[in-house]
C-alpha positions in Angstrom: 0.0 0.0 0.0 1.2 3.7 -1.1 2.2 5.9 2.2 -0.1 8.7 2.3 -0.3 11.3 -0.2 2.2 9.6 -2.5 0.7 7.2 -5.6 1.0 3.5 -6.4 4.0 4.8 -8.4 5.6 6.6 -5.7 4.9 9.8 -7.0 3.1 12.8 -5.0 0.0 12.9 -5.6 -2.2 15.8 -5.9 -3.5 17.2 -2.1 -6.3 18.8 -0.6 -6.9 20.1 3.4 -10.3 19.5 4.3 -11.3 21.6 7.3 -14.2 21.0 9.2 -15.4 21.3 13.0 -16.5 17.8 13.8 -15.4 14.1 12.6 -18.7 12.6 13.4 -20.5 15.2 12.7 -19.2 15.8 9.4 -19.1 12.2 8.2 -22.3 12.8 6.2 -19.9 16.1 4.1 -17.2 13.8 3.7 -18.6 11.1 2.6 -20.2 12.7 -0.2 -17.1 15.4 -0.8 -15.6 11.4 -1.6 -18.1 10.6 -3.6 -18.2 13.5 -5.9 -14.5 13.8 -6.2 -15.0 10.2 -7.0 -17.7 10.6 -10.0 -14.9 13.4 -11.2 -12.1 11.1 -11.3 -10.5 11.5 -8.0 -10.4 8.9 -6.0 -9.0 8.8 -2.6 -5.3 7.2 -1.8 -5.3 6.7 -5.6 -5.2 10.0 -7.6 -5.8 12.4 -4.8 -5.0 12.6 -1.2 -7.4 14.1 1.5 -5.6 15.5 5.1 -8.8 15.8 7.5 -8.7 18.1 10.1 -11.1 19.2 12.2 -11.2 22.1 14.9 -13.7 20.4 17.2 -15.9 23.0 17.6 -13.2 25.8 18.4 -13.0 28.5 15.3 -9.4 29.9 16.9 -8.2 26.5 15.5 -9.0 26.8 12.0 -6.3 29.4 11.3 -3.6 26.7 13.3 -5.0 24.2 10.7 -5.0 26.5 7.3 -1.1 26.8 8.2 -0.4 23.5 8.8 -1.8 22.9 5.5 0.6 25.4 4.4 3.5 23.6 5.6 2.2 20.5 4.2 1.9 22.3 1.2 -1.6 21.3 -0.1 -2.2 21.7 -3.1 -6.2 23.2 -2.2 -8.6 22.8 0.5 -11.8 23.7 1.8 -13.9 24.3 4.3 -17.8 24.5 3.9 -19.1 27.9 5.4 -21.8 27.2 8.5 -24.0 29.1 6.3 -24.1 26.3 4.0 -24.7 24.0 6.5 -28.2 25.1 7.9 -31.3 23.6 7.1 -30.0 21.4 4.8 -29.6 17.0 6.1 -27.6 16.4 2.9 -24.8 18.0 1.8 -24.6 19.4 -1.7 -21.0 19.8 -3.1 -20.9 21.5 -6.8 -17.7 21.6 -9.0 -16.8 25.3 -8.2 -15.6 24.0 -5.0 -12.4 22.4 -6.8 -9.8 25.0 -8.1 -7.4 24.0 -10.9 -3.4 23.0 -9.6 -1.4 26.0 -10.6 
C-alpha cells in the first residue's frame, strides 16, 4: 500500500486540506465530498490525497489548521461555510468547490 499522499508509483499525488469542525458530525460532508471527487475522477489514496482536520468546535483553531496545511503544502482545500450547513440534512457539493493546480 502507497504511504499517504504519495501514488501507487511513488509519486506525490495531488492534495487537498479539508477543514471542518466535527469528525462525526461531518461524516455525512465527507462522505459525499468522496463521492463527488470520485464521480470526477479522484479517487481517494489513488489519484488524490485528502488530510482531515477538524477544529472540534473551536474556530481559533481553524487558522492553526489553514497553516499546517501550508507547511504541508496542499495543493487546495476547503472548508464549507456554516451558512451552507443550515437547514439542509444532505450536503450538496458542486464543481466550483475544486480549483485548478497552478
Amino acid at each position: 500500500m502507497a504511504a499517504r499522499g504519495t501514488g501507487a508509483a511513488g509519486g506525490k499525488l495531488p492534495t487537498i486540506g479539508f477543514l471542518g469542525a466535527n469528525a462525526s458530525v461531518w461524516s455525512p460532508w465527507t462522505a459525499a465530498f468522496v463521492e463527488r471527487m470520485r464521480k470526477l475522477g479522484w479517487i481517494e489514496g489513488r489519484t488524490i490525497a485528502i488530510e482531515y482536520r477538524w477544529d472540534e468546535g473551536r474556530p481559533e483553531r481553524s487558522a492553526e489548521i489553514v497553516a499546517e496545511f501550508v507547511r504541508l503544502k496542499v495543493d487546495s482545500f476547503l472548508s464549507i461555510p456554516k451558512s451552507l450547513r443550515v437547514g439542509t440534512e444532505k450536503p450538496v457539493i458542486s464543481e466550483d468547490w475544486f480549483f485548478a493546480r497552478s
